[in-house]
C-alpha positions in Angstrom: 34.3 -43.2 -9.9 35.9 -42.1 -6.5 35.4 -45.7 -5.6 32.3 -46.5 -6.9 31.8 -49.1 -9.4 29.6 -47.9 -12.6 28.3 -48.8 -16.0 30.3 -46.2 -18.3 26.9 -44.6 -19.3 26.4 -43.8 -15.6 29.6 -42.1 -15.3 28.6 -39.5 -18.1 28.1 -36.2 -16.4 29.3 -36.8 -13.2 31.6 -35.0 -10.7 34.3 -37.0 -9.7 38.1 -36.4 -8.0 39.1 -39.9 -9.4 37.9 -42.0 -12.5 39.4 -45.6 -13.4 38.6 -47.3 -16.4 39.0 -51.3 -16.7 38.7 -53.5 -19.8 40.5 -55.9 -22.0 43.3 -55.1 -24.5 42.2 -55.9 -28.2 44.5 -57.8 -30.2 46.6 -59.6 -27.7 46.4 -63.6 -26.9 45.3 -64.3 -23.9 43.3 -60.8 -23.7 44.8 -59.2 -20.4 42.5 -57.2 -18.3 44.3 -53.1 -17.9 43.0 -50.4 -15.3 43.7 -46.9 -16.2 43.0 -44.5 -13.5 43.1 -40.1 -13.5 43.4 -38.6 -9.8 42.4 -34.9 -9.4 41.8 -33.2 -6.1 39.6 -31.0 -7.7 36.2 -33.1 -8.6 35.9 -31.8 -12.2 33.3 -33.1 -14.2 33.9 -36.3 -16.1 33.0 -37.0 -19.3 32.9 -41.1 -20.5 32.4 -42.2 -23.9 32.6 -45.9 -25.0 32.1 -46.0 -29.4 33.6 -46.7 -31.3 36.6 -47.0 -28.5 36.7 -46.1 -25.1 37.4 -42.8 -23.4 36.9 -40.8 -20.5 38.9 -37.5 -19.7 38.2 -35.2 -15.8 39.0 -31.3 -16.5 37.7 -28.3 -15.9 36.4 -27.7 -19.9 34.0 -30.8 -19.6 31.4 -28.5 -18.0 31.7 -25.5 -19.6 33.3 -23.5 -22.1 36.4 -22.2 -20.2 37.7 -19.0 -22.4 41.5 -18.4 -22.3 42.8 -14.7 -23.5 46.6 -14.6 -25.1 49.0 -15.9 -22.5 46.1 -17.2 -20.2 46.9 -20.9 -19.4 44.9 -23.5 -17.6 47.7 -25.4 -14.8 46.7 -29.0 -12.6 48.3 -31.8 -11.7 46.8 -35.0 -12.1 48.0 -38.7 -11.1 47.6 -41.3 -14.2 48.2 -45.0 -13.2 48.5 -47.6 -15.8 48.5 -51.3 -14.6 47.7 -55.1 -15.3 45.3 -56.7 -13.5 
């Protein structure tokens, strides 16, 4: 998180501008290591889960209820980088 290296557990709860997420592919011989990694200049609240598969998401709802009314819309822009290592 923004950097940091941490055990996904530690990353539950935190605030964060960017989040990347490293493990192996199941199901493919040799297993190759991926990194995917969410950018967001905002330092919303991340929320990491890891059972029964992995998951992390960095938005605004992940700290509180946000309430939208009829035409109300929530707009960002967030970088997503998917890679090989």
């Amino acid at each position: 998180m923004d950097g940091k290296t941490l055990a996904m557990a530690e990353g539950m709860g935190k605030k964060a501008s960017s989040v990347e997420m490293i493990g192996n592919m199941d199901g493919i011989h040799p297993i190759p290591k991926v990194s995917v990694k969410m950018h967001n200049d905002k330092g919303y609240m991340c929320y990491v889960r890891d059972m029964p598969f992995p998951f992390y998401s960095l938005g605004p709802t992940n700290e509180s209820e946000v309430i939208l009314k009829k035409g109300d819309k929530i707009e960002d822009h967030y970088q997503v980088r998917v890679q090989d290592l």
